[in-house]
mmCIF file as Biopython writes it, N, C-alpha, C and O atoms, coordinates in Angstrom:
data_model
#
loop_
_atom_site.group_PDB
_atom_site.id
_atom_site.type_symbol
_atom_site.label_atom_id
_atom_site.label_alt_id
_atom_site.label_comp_id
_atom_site.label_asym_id
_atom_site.label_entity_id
_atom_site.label_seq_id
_atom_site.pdbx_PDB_ins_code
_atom_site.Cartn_x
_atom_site.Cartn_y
_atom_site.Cartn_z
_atom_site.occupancy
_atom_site.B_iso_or_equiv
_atom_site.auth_seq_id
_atom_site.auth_asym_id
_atom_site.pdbx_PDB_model_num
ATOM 1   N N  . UNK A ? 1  ? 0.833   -1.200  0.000   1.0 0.0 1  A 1 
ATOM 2   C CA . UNK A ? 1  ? 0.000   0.000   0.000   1.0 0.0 1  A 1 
ATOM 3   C C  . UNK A ? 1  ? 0.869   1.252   0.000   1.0 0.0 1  A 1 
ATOM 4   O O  . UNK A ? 1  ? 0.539   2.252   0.638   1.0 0.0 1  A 1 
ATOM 5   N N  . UNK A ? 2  ? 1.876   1.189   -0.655  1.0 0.0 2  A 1 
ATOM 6   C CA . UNK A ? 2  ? 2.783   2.542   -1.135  1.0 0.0 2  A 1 
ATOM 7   C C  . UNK A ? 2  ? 1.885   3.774   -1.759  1.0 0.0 2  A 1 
ATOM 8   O O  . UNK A ? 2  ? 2.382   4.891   -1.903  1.0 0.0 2  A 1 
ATOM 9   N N  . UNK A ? 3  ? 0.543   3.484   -2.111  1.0 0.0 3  A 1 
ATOM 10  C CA . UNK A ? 3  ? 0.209   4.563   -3.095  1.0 0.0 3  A 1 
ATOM 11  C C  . UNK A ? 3  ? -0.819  5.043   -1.621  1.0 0.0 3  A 1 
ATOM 12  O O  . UNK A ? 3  ? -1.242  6.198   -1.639  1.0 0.0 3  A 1 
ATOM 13  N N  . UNK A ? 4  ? -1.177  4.185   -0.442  1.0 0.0 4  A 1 
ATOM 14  C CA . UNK A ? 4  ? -1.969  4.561   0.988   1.0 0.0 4  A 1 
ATOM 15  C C  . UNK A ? 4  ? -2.847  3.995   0.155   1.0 0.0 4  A 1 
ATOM 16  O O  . UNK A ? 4  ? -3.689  3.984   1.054   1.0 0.0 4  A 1 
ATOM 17  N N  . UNK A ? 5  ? -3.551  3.406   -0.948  1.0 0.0 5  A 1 
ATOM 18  C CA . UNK A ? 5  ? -4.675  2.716   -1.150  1.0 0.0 5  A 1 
ATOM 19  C C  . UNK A ? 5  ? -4.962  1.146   -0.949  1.0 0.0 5  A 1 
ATOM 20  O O  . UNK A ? 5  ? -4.009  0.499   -1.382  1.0 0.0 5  A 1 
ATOM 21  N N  . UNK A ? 6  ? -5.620  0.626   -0.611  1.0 0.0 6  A 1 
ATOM 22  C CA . UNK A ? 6  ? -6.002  -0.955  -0.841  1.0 0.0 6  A 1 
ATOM 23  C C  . UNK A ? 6  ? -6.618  -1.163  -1.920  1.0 0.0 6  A 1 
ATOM 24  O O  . UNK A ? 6  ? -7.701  -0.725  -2.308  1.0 0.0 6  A 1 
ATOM 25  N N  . UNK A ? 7  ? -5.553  -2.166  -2.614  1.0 0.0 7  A 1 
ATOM 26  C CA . UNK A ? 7  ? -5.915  -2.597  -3.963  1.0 0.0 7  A 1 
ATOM 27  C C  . UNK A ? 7  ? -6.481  -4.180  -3.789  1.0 0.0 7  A 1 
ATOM 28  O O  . UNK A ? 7  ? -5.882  -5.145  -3.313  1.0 0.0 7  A 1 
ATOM 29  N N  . UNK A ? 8  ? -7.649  -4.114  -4.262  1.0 0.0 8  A 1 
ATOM 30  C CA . UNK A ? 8  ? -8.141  -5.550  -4.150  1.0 0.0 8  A 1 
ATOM 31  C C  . UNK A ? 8  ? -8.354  -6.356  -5.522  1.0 0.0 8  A 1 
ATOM 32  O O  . UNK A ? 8  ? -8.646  -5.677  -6.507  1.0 0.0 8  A 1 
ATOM 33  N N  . UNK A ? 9  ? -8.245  -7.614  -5.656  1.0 0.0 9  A 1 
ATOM 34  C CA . UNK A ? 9  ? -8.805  -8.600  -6.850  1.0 0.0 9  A 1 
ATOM 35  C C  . UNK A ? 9  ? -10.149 -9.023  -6.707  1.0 0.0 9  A 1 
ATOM 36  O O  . UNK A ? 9  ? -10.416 -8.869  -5.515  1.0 0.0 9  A 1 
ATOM 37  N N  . UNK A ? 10 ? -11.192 -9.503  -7.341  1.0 0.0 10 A 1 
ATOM 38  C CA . UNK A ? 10 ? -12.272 -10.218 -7.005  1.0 0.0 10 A 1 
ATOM 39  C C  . UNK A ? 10 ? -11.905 -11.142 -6.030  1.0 0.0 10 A 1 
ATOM 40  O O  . UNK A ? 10 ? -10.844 -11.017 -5.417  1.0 0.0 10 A 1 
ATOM 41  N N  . UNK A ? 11 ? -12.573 -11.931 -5.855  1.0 0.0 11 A 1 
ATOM 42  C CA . UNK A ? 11 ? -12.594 -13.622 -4.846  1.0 0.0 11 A 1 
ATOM 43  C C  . UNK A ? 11 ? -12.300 -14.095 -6.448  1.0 0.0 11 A 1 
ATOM 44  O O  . UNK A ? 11 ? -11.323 -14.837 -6.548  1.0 0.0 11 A 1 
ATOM 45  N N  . UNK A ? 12 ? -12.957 -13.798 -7.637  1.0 0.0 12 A 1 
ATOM 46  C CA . UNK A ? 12 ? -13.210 -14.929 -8.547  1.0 0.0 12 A 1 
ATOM 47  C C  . UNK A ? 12 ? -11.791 -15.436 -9.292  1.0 0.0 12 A 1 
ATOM 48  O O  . UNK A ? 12 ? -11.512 -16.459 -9.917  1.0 0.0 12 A 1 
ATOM 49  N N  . UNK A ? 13 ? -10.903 -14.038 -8.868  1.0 0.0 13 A 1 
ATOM 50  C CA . UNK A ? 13 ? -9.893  -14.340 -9.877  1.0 0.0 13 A 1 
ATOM 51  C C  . UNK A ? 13 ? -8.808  -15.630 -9.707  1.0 0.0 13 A 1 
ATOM 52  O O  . UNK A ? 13 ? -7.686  -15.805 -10.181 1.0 0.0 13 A 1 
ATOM 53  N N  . UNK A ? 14 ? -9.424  -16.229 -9.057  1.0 0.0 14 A 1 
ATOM 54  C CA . UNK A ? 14 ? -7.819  -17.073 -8.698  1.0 0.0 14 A 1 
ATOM 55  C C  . UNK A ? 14 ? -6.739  -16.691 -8.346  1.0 0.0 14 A 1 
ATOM 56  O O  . UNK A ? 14 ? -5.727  -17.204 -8.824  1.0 0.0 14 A 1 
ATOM 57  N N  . UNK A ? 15 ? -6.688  -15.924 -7.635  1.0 0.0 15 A 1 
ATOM 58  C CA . UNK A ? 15 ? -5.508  -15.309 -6.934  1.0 0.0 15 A 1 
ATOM 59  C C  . UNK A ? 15 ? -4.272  -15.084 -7.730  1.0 0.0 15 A 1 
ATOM 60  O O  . UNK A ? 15 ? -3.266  -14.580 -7.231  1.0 0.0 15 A 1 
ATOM 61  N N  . UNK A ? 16 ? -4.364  -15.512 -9.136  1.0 0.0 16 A 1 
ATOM 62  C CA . UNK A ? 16 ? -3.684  -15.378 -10.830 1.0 0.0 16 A 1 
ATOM 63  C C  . UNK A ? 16 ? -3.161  -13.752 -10.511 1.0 0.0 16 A 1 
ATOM 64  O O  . UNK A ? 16 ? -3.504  -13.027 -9.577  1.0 0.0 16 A 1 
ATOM 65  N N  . UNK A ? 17 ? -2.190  -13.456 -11.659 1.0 0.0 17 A 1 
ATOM 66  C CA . UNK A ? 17 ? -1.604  -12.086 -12.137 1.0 0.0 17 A 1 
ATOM 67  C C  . UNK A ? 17 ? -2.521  -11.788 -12.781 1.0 0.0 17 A 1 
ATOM 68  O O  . UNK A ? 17 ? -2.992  -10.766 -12.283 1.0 0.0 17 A 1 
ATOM 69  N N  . UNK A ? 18 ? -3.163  -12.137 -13.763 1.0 0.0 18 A 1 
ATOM 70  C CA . UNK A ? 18 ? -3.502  -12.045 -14.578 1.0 0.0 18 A 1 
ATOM 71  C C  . UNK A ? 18 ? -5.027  -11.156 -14.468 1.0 0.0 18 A 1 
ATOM 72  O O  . UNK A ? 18 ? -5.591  -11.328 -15.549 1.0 0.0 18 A 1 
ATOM 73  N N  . UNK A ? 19 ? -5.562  -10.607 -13.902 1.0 0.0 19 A 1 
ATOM 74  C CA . UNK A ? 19 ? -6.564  -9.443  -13.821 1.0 0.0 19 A 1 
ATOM 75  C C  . UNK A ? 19 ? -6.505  -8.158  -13.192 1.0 0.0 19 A 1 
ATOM 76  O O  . UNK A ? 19 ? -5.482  -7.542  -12.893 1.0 0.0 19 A 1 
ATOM 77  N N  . UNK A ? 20 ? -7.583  -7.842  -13.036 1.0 0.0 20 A 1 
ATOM 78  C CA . UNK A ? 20 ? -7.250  -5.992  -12.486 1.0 0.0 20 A 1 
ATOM 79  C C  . UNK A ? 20 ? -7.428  -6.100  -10.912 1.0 0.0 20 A 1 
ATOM 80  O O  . UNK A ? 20 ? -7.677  -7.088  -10.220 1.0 0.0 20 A 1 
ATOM 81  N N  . UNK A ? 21 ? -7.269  -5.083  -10.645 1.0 0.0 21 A 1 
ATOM 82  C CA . UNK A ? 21 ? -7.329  -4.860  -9.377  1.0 0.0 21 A 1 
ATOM 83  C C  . UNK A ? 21 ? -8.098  -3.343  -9.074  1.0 0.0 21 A 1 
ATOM 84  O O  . UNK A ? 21 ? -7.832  -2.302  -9.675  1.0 0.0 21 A 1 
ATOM 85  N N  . UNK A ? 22 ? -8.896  -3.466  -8.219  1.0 0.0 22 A 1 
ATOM 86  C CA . UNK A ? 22 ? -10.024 -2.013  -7.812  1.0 0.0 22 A 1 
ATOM 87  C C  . UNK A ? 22 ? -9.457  -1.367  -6.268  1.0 0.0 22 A 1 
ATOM 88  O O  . UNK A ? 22 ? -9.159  -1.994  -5.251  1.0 0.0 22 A 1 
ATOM 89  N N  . UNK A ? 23 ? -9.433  0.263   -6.549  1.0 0.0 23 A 1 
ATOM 90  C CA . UNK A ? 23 ? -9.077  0.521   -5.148  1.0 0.0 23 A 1 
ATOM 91  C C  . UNK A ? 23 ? -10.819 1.580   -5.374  1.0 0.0 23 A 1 
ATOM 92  O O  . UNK A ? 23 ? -11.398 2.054   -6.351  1.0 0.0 23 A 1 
ATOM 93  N N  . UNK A ? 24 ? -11.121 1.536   -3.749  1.0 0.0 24 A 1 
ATOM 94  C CA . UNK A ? 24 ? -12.652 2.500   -3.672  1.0 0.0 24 A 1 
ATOM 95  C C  . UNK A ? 24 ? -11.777 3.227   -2.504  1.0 0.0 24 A 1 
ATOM 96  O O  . UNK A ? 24 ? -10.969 2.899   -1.635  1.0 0.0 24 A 1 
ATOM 97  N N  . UNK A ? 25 ? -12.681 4.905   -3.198  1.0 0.0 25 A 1 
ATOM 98  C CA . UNK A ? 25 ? -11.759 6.436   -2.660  1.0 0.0 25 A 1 
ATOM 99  C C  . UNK A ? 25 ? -13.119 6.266   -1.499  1.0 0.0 25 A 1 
ATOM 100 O O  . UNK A ? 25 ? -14.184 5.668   -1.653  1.0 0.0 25 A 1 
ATOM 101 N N  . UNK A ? 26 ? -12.751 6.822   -0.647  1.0 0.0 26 A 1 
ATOM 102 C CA . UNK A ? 26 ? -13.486 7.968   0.464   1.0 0.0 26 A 1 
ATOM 103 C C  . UNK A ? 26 ? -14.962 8.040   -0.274  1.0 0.0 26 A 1 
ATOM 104 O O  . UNK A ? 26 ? -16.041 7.528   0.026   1.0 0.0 26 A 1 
ATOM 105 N N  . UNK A ? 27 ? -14.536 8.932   -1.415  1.0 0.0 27 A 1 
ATOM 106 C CA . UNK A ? 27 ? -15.851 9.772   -2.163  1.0 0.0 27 A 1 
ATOM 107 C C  . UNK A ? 27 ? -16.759 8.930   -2.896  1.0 0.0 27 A 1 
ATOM 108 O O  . UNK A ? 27 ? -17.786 9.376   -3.406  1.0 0.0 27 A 1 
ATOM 109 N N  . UNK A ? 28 ? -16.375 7.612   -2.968  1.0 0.0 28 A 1 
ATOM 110 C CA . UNK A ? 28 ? -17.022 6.228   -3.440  1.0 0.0 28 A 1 
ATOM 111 C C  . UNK A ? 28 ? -16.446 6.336   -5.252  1.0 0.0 28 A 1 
ATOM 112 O O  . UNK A ? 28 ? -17.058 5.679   -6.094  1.0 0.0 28 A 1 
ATOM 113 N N  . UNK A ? 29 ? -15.435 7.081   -5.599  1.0 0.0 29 A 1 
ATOM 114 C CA . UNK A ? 29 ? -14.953 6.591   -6.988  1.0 0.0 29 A 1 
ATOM 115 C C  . UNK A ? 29 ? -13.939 5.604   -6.930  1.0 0.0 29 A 1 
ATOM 116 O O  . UNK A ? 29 ? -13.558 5.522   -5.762  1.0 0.0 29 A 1 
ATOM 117 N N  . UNK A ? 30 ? -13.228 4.681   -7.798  1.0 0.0 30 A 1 
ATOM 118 C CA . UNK A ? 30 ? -12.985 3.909   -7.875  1.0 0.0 30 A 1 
ATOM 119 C C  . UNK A ? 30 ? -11.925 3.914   -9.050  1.0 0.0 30 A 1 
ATOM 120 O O  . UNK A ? 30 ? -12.277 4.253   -10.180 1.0 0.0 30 A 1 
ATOM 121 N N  . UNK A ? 31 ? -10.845 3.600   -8.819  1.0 0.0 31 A 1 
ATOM 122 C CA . UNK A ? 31 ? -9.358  3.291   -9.166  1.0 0.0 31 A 1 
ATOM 123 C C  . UNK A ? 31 ? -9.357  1.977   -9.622  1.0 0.0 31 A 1 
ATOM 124 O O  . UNK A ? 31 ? -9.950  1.085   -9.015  1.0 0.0 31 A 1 
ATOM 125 N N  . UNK A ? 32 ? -8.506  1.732   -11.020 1.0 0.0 32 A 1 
ATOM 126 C CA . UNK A ? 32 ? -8.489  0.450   -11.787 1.0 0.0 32 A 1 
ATOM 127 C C  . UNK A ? 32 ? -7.516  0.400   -12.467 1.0 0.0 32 A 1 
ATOM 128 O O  . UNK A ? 32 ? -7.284  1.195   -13.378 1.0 0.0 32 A 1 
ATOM 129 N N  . UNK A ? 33 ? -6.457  -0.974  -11.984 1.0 0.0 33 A 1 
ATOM 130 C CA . UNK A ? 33 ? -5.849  -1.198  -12.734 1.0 0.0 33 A 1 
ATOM 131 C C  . UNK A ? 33 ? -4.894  -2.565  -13.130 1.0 0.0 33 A 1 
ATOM 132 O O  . UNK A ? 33 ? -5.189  -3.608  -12.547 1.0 0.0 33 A 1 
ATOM 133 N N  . UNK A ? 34 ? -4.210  -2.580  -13.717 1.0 0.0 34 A 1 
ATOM 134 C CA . UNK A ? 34 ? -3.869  -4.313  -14.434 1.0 0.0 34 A 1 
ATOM 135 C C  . UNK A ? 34 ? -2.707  -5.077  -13.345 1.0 0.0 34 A 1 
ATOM 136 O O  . UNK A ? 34 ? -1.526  -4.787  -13.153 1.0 0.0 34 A 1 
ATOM 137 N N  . UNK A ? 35 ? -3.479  -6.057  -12.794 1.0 0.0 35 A 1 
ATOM 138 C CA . UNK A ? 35 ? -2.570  -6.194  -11.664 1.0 0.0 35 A 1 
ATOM 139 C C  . UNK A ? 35 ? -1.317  -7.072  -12.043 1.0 0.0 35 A 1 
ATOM 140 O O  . UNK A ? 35 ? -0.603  -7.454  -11.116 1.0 0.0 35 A 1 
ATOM 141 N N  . UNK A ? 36 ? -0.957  -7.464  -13.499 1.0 0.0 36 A 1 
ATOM 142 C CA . UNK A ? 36 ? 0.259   -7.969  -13.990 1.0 0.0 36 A 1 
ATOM 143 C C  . UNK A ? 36 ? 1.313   -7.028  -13.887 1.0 0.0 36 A 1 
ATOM 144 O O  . UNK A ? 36 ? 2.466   -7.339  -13.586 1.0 0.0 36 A 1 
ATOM 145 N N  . UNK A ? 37 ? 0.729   -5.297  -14.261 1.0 0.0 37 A 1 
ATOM 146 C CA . UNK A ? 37 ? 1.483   -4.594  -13.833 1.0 0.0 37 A 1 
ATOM 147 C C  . UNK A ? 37 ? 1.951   -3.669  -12.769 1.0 0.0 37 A 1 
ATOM 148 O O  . UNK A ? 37 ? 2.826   -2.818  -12.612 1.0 0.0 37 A 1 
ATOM 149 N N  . UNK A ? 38 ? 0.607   -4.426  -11.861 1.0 0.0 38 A 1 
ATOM 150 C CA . UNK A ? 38 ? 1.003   -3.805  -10.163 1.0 0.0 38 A 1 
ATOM 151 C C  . UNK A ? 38 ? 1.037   -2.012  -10.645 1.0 0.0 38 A 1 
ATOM 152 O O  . UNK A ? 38 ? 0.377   -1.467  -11.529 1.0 0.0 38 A 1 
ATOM 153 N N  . UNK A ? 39 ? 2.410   -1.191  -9.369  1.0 0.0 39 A 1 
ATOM 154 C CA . UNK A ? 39 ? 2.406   0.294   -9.383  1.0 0.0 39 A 1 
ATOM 155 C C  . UNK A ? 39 ? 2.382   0.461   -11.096 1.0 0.0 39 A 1 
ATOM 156 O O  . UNK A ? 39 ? 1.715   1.332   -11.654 1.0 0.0 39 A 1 
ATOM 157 N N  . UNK A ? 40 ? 3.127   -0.413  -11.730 1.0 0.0 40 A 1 
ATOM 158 C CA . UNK A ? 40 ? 3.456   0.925   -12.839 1.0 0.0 40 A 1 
ATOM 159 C C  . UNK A ? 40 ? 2.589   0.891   -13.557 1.0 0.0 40 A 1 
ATOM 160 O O  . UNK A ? 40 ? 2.611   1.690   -14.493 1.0 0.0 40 A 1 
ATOM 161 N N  . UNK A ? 41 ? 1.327   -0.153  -13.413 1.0 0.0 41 A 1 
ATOM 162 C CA . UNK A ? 41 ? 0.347   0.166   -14.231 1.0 0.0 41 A 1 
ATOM 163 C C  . UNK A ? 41 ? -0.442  1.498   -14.478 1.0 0.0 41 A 1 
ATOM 164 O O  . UNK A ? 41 ? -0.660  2.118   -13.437 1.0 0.0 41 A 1 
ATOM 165 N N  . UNK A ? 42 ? -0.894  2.045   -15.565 1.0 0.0 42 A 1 
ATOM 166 C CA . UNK A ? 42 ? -1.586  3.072   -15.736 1.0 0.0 42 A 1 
ATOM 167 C C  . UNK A ? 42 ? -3.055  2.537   -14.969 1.0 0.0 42 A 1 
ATOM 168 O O  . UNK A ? 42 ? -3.438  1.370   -14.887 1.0 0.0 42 A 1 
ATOM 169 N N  . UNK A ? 43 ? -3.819  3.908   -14.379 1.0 0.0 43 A 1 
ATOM 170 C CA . UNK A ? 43 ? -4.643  3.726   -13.906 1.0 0.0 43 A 1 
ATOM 171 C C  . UNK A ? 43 ? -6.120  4.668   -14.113 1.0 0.0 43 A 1 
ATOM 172 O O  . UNK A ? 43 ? -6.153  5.860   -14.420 1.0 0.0 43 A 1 
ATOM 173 N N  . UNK A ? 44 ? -7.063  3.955   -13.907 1.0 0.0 44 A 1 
ATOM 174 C CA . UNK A ? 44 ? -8.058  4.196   -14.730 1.0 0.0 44 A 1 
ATOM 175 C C  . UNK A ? 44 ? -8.918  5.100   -13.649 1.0 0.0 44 A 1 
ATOM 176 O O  . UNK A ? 44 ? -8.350  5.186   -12.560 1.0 0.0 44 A 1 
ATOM 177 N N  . UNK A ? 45 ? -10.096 5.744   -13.739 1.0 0.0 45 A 1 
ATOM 178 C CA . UNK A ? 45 ? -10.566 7.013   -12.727 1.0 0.0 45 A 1 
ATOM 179 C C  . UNK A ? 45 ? -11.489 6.751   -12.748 1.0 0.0 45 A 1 
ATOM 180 O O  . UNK A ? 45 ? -11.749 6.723   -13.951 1.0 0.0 45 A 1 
ATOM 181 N N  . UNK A ? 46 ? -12.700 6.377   -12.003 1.0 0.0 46 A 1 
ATOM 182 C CA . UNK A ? 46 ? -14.598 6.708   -12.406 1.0 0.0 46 A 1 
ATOM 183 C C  . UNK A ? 46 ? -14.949 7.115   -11.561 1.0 0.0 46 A 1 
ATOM 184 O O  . UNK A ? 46 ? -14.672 6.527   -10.516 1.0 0.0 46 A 1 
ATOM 185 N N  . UNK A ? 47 ? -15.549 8.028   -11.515 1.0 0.0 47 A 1 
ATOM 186 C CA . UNK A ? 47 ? -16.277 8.528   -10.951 1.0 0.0 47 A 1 
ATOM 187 C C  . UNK A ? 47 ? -17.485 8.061   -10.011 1.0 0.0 47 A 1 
ATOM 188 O O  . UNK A ? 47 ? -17.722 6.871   -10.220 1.0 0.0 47 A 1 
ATOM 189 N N  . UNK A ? 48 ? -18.247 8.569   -9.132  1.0 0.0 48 A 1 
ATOM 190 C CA . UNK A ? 48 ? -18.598 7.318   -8.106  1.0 0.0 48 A 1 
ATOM 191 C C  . UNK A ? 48 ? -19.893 7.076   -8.934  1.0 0.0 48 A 1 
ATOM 192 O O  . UNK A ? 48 ? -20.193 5.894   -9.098  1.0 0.0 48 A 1 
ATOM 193 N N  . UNK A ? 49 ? -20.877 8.225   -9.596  1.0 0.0 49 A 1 
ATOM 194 C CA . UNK A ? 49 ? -21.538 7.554   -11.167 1.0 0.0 49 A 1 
ATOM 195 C C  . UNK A ? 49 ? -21.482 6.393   -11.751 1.0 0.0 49 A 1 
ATOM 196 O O  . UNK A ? 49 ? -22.160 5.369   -11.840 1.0 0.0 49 A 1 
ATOM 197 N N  . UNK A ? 50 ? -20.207 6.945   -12.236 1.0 0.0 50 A 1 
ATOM 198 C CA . UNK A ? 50 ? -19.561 5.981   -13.332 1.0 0.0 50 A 1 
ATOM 199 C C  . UNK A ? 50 ? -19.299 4.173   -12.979 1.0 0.0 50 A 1 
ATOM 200 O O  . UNK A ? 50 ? -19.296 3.154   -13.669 1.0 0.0 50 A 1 
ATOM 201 N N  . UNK A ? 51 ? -19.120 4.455   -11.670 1.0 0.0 51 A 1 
ATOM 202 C CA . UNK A ? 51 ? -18.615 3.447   -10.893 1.0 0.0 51 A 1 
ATOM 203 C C  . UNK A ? 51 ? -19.950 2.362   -10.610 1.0 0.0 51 A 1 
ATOM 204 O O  . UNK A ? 51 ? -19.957 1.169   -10.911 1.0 0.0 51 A 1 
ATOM 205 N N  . UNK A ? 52 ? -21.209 3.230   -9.861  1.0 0.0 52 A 1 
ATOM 206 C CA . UNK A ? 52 ? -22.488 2.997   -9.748  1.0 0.0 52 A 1 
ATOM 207 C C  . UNK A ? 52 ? -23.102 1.830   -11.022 1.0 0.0 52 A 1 
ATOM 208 O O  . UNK A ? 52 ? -23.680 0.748   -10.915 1.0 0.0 52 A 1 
ATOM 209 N N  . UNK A ? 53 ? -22.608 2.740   -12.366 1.0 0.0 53 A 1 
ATOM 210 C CA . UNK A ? 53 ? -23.222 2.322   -13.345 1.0 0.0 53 A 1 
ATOM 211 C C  . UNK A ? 53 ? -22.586 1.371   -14.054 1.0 0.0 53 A 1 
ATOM 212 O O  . UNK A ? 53 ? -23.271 1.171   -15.057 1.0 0.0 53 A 1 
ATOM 213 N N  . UNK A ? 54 ? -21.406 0.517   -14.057 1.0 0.0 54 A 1 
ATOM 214 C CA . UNK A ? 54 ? -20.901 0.092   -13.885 1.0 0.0 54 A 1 
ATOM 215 C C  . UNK A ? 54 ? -21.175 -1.387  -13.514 1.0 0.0 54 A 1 
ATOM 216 O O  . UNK A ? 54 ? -21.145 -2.394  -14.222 1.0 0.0 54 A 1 
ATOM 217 N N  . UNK A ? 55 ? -21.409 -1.248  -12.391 1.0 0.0 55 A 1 
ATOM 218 C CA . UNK A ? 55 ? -21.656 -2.439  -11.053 1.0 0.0 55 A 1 
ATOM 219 C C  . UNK A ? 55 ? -22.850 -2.546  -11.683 1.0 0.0 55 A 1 
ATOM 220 O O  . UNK A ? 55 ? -22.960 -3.590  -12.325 1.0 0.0 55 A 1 
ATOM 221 N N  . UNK A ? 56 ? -23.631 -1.932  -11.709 1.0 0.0 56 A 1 
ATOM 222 C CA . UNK A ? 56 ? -25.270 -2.148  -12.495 1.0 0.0 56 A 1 
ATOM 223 C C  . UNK A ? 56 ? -24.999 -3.298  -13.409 1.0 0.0 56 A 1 
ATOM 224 O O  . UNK A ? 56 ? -25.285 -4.492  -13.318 1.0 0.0 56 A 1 
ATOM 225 N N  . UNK A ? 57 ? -24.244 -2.471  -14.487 1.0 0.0 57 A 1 
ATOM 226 C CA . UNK A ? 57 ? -24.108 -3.149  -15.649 1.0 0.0 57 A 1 
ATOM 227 C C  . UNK A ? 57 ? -23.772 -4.660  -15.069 1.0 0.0 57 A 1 
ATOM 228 O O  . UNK A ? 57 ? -24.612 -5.553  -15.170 1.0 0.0 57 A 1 
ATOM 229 N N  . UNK A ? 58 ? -22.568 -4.868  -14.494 1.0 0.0 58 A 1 
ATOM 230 C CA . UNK A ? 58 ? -22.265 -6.128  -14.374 1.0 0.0 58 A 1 
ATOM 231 C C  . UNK A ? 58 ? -23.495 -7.310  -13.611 1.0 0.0 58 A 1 
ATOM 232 O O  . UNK A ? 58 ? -23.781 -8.472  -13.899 1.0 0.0 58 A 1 
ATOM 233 N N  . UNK A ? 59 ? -23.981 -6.411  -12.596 1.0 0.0 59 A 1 
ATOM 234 C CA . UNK A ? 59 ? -24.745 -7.271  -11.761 1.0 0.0 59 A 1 
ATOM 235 C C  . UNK A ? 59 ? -26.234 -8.158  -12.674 1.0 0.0 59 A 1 
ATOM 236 O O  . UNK A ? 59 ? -26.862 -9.205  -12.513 1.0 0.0 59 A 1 
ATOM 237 N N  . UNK A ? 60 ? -26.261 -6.824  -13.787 1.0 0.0 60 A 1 
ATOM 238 C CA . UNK A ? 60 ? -27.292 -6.929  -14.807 1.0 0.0 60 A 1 
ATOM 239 C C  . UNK A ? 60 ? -27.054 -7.922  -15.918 1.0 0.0 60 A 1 
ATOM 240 O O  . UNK A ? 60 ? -27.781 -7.990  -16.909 1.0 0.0 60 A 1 
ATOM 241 N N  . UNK A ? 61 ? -25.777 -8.854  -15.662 1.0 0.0 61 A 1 
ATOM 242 C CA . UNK A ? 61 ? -25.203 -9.515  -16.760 1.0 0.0 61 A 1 
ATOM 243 C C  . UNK A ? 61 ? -24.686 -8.407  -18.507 1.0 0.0 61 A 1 
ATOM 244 O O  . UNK A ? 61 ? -24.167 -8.903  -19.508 1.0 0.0 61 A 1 
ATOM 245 N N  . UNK A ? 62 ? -24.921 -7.467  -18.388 1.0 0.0 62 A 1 
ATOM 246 C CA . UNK A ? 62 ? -24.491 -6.673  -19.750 1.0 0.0 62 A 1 
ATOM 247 C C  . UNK A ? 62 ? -22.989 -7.155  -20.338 1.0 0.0 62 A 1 
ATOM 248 O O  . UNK A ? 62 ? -22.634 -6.894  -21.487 1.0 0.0 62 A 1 
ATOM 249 N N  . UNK A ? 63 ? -22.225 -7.839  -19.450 1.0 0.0 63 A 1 
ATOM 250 C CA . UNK A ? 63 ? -20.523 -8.234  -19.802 1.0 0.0 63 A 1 
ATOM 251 C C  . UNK A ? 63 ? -20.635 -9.358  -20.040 1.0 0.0 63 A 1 
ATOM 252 O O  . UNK A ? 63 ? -19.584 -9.761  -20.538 1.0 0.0 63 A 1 
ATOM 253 N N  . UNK A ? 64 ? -21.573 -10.342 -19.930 1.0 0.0 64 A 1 
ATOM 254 C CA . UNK A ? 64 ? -21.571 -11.933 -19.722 1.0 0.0 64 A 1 
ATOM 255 C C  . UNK A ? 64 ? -21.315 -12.097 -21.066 1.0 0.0 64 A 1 
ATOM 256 O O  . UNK A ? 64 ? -21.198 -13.228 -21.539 1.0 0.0 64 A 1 
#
């Protein structure tokens, strides 16, 4: 936690390199990024919206 955030994986991922990882701010937005590349990965921003709508989507199957 060098960056002071907790970066988490799903449960689903198999504990693998191989997926992203989510940190959730204070303000409920949400930080994303490729956990093969850990810090130096570039990282992605949403907004707590964005984030909202999002989780919708998935919970709604829209990614399946």
């Amino acid at each position: 936690m060098r960056d002071g955030l907790h970066w988490a994986k799903s449960s689903h991922s198999g504990g693998g390199d191989n997926c992203v990882e989510v940190a959730l701010r204070p303000d409920g937005s949400a930080l994303v990024r490729d956990s093969k590349a850990g810090e130096a990965s570039p990282i992605l921003n949403f907004t707590p919206a964005e984030w909202r709508a999002f989780l919708a989507g998935v919970r709604a199957g829209e990614f399946d």
